[in-house]
C-alpha positions in Angstrom: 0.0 0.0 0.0 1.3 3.3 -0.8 -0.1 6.6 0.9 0.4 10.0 -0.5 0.5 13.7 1.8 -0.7 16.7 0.7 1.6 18.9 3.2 4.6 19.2 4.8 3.5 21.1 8.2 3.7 19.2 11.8 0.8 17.2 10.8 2.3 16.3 7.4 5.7 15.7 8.7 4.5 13.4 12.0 2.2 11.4 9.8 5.3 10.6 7.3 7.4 9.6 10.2 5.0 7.4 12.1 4.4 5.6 8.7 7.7 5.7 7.7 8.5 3.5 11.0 5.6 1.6 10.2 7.0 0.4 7.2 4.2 1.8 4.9 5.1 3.3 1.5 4.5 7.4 1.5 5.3 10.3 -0.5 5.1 13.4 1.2 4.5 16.7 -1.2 5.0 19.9 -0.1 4.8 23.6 -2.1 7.1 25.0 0.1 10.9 24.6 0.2 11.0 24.4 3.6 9.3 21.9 5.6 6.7 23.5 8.9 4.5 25.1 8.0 3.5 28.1 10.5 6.1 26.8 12.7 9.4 28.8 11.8 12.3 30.6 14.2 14.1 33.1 12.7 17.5 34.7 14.1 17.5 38.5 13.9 21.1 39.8 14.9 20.7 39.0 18.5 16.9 38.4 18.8 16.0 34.6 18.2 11.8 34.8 17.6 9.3 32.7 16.3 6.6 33.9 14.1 4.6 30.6 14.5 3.9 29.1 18.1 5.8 30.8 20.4 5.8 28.0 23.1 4.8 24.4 23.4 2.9 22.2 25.9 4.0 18.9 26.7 1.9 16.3 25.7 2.7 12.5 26.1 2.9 12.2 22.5 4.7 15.0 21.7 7.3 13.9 24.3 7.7 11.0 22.9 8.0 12.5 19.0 10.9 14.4 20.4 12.5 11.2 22.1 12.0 9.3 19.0 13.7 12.3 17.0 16.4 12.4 19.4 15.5 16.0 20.5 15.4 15.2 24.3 18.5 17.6 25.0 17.0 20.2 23.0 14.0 21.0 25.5 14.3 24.0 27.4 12.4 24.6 30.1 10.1 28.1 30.6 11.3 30.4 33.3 9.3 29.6 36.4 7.6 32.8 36.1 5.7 31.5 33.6 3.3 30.5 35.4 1.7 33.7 36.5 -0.6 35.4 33.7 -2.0 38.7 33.4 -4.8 40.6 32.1 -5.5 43.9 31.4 -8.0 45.6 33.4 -8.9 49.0 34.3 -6.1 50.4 32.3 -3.6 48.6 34.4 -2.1 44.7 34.8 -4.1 42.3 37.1 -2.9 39.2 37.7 -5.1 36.6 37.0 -5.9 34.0 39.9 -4.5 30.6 38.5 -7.3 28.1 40.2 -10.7 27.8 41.5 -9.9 28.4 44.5 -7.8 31.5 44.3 -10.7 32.9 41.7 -12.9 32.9 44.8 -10.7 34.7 47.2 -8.7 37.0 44.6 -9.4 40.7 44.0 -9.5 40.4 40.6 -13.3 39.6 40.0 -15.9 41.6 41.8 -17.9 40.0 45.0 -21.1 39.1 42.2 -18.6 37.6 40.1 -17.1 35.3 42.6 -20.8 34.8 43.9 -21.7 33.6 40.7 -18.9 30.9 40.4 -19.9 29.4 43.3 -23.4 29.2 42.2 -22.1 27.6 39.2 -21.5 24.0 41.2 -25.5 24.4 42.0 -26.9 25.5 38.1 -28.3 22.3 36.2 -27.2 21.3 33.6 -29.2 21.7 30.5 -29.6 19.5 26.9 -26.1 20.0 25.0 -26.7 22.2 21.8 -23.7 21.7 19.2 -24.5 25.4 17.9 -23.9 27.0 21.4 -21.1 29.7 21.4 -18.5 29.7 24.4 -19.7 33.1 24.9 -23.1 31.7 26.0 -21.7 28.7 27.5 -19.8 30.8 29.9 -22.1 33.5 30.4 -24.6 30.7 31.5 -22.5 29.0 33.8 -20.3 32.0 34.8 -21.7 35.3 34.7 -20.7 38.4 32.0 -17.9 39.2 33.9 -16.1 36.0 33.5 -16.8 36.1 30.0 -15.9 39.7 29.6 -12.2 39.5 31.5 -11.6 36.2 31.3 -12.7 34.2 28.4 -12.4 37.1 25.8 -9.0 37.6 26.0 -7.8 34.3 26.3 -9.8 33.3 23.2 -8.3 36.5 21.6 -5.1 36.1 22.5 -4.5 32.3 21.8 -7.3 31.6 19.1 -6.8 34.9 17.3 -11.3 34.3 18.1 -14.5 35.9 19.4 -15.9 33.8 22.0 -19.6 35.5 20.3 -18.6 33.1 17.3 -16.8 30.3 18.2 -18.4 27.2 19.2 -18.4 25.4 22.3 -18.3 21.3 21.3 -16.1 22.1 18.4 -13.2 24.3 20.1 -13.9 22.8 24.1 -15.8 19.6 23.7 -14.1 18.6 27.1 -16.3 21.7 29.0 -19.2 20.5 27.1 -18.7 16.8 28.3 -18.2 18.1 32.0 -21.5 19.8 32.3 -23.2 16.7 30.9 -21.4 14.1 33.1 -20.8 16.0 36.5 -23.6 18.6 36.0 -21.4 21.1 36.8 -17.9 22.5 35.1 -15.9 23.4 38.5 -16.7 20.2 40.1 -16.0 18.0 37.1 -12.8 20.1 36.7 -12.0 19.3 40.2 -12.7 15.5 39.4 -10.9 15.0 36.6 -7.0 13.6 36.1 -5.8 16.6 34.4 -7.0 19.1 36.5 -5.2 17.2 39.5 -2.3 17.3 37.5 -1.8 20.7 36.6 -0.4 22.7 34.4 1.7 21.0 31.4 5.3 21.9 31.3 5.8 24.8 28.7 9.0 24.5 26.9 11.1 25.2 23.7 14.2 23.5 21.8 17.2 25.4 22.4 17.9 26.7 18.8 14.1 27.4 18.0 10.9 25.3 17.7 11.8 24.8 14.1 14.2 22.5 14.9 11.3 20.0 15.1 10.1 20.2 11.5 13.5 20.4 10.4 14.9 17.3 11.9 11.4 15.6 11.0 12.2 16.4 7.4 15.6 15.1 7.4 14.6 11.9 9.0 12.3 11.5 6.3 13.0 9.3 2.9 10.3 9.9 0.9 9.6 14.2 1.3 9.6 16.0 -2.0 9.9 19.4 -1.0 9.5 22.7 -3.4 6.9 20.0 -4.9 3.2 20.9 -4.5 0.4 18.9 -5.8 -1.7 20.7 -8.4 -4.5 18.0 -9.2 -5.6 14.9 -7.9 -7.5 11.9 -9.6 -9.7 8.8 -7.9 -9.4 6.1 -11.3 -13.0 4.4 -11.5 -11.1 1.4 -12.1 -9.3 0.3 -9.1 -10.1 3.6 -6.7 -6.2 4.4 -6.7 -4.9 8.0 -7.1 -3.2 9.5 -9.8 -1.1 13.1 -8.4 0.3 16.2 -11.0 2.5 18.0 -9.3 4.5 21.3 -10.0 7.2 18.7 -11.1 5.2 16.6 -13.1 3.1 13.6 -12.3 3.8 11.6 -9.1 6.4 8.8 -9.2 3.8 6.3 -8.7 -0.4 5.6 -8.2 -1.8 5.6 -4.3 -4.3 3.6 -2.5 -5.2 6.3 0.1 -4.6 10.2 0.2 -3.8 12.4 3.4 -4.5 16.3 3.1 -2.8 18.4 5.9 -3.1 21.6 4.3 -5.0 24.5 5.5 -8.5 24.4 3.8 -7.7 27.1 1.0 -5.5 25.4 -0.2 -7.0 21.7 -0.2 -10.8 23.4 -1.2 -9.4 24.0 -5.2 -7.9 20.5 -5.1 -11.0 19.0 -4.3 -13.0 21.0 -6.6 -13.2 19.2 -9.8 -14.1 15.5 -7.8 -16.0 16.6 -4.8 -17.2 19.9 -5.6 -19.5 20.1 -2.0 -16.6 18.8 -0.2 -14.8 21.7 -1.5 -17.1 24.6 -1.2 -17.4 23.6 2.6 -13.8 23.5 2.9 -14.1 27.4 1.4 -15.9 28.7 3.9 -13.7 28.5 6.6 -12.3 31.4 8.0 -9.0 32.2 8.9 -8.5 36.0 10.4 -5.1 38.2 9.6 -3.1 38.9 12.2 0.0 40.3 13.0 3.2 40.0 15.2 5.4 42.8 16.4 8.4 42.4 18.6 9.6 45.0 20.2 13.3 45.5 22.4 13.7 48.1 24.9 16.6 48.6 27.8 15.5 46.8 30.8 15.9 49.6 32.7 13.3 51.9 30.1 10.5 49.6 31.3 9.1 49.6 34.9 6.9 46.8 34.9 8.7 44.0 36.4 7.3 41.7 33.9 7.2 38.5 36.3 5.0 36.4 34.1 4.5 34.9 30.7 2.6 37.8 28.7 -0.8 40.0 29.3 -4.2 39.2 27.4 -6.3 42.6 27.0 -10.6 42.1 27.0 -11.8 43.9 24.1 -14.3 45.7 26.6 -11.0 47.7 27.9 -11.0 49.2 23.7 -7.2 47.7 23.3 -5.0 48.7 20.5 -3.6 44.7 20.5 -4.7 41.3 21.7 -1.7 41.8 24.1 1.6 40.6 24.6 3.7 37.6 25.7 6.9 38.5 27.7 9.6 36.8 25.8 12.6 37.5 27.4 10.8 36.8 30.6 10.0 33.2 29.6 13.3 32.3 27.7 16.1 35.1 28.8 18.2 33.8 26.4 16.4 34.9 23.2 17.6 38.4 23.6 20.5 40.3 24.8 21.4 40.7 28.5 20.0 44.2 29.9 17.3 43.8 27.6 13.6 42.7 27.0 11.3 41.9 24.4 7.8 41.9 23.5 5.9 40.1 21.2 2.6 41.6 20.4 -0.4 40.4 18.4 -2.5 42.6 16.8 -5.5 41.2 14.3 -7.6 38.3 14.7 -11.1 38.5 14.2 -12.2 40.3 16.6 -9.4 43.7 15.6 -9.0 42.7 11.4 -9.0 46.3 10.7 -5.8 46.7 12.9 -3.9 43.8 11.6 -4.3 45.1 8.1 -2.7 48.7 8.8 0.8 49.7 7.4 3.4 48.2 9.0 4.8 51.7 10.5 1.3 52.5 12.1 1.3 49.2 13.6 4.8 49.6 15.1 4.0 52.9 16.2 0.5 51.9 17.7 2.4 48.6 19.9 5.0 51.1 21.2 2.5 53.4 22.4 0.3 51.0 23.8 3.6 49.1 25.8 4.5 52.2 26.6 1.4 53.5 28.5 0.5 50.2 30.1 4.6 49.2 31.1 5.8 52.5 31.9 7.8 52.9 29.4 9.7 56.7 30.1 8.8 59.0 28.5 10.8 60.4 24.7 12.1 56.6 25.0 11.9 54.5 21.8 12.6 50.9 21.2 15.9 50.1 20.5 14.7 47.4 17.8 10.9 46.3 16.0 10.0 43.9 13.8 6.8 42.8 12.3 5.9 39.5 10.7 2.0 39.0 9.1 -0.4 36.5 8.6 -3.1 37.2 5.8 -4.4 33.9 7.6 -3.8 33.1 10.9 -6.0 30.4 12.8 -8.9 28.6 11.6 -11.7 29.3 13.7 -14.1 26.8 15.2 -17.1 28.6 14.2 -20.6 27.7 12.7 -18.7 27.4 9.5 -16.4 24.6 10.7 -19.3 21.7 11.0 -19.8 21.8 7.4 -15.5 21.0 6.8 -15.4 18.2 9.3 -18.5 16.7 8.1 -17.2 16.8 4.6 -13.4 15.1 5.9 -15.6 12.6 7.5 -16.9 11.7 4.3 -14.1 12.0 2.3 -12.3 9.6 4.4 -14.9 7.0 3.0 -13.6 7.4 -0.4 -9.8 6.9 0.6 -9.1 10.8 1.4 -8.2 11.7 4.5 -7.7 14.6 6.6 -5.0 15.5 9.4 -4.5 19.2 9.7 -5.1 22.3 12.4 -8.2 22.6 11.0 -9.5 19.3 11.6 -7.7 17.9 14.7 -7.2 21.3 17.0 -5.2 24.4 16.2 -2.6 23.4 18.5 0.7 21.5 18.0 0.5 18.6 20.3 -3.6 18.6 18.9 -2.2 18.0 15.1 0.5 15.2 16.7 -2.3 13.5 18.1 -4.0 13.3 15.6 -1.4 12.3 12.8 -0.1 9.5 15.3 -3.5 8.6 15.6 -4.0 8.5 11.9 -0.7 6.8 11.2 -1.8 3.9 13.3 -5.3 3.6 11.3 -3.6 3.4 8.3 -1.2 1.0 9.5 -3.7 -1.3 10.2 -3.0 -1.4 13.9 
């Protein structure tokens, strides 16, 4: 059996690996010279940054990818500082409680709020809806103000989202399936494994994160990169694939196809064999967004930046999403005497901002830093950069069902799906769900 992928992201990449050492044929196509996807580093003079994920969580299986990949001695650690978040409210940096029980006796929500989480152990649960939004989900269970300071800037900030639009079973089954089975979110929170075990361990690889694709693509035997697949082909006669790629057509025919591409690029593929497929896979919606870093002398900045970034609600009227503190999680990314910020600006609920001229956007993030970090005044940075993403995340929204329906059918014809879009927009989500895939194919 010989299986073709359409992508050479993490998805792409672990599925080839974990077939490869299954001893199942593959080719792995990819447009792009380089193999990742939205995972990249990039060395500017001193500054090492990423302009994919920034960070990773440690999930069992992406543990053991890195063991596998010899990568062990390249994990480093976040600062232990990390650990404590912020959020801006009021025009000023709040820390936000990290548990239950500090939510209850912290500052940082009003005497209602707090009232109304410990109501929420009491509230029945009601019948799930698949079209409920995480804004209502929350507000029911949790009041506005938990919604307003909480969840919206968390979804901003790591979903690029709108809690109005994004979908409860589709971005947080696991919520869903806790008010269902416990009747209540805190005490099925407090009941389950994960919550007891706490926080995963938030790390990097010493020389960037994309050392990972990289040293998956060199492990790999049958990856044809600078290759991308223009057309695809089911024969009526035995149900194998015929490929045409950018090089010509593919060195051989395939019993089963993988996609890991983002769904504008897979929908056109699609179109001429499975034009519903394909106009689902359309409709997706990926918002712009944009990343500026931004250096100042430690002593220029009076904040003491004890944490791992600041989220900002929309209902403060923010410039950016906020900001993670990178040279307060990995010191060594910058030069001593110095820190850094990495801002997002864009996502779905700020598009107009994201798409502004670059020197309005680098102007706008230094203001903004310097008004909420006390930045002195007449100071400017000593270095910016900004890197954009006409499309950013794919959002779990109403427009989602339509794409994962259609992968679940395509699947029945021999075409399958592993990709952000399909298996959760976060790394150890798409190395999940390749291994998982891998193994199906596999046979095991």
């Amino acid at each position: 059996m010989a299986i073709a992928i359409l992508g050479g992201g993490i998805s792409g990449l672990t599925l080839a690996w974990y077939l490869q050492r299954a001893g199942i044929d593959y080719d792995l196509f990819e447009a792009s010279p380089r193999p990742g996807g939205t995972i990249r580093s990039e060395q500017h003079g001193p500054y090492l940054l990423e302009t994919g994920p920034n960070s990773l969580q440690l999930s069992e299986e992406l543990r053991e990818l890195l063991e596998g990949l010899g990568l062990t001695p390249q994990i480093q650690d976040a600062a232990a500082v990390s650990q404590n978040r912020y959020v801006l409210r009021q025009g000023r940096y709040q820390q936000l409680p990290a548990s239950p029980p500090k939510l209850l006796t912290s500052s940082f929500f009003s005497l209602k709020a707090r009232f109304n989480l410990l109501r929420e152990l009491t509230r029945p649960a009601v019948p799930a809806d698949p079209q409920e939004t995480l804004a209502h989900f929350f507000c029911r269970r949790f009041g506005a103000e938990v919604v307003d300071y909480a969840l919206n800037p968390f979804i901003s900030g790591i979903y690029a989202g709108d809690p109005e639009q994004l979908l409860l079973h589709k971005t947080f089954p696991q919520l869903a399936a806790l008010e269902q089975q416990h009747g209540s979110v805190v005490r099925g929170l407090m009941k389950s494994k994960s919550a007891a075990a706490g926080r995963r361990r938030i790390f990097t690889l010493r020389e960037g994160l994309q050392t990972l694709p990289d040293t998956l693509a060199r492990k790999l035997r049958r990856a044809h990169f600078g290759q991308g697949v223009t057309s695809l082909h089911r024969r009526a006669d035995d149900g194998r694939w015929e490929l045409e790629t950018t090089a010509g057509p593919a060195p051989r025919l395939y019993h089963q196809v993988v996609l890991t591409l983002p769904t504008y690029t897979a929908a056109p593929l699609l179109q001429a064999q499975f034009p519903e497929a394909a106009a689902a896979l359309a409709q997706v919606y990926y918002p712009p967004m944009t990343a500026v870093y931004t250096a100042y002398l430690r002593t220029e900045v009076q904040h003491p930046l004890d944490g791992f970034g600041a989220l900002h609600p929309k209902v403060e009227q923010p410039y950016a999403a906020g900001s993670i503190w990178t040279s307060s999680i990995f010191p060594d990314r910058v030069p001593a005497g110095q820190v850094l910020f990495t801002t997002f600006v864009g996502g779905s609920q700020y598009e107009a901002q994201a798409r502004q001229p670059e020197e309005m956007q680098k102007a706008a993030v230094h203001e903004e830093l310097s008004r909420f970090y006390g930045v002195g005044a007449g100071v400017q940075p000593l270095w910016q950069h900004r890197y954009y993403w006409e499309r950013a995340i794919p959002q779990f929204d109403a427009r989602i069902g339509p794409a994962h329906a259609a992968a679940d059918a395509l699947a029945l014809q021999g075409l399958h799906v592993t990709a952000n879009w399909r298996a959760g927009v976060g790394v150890p989500d798409c190395v999940r769900h390749a291994r998982a895939l891998a193994a199906t194919l596999a046979g095991r």
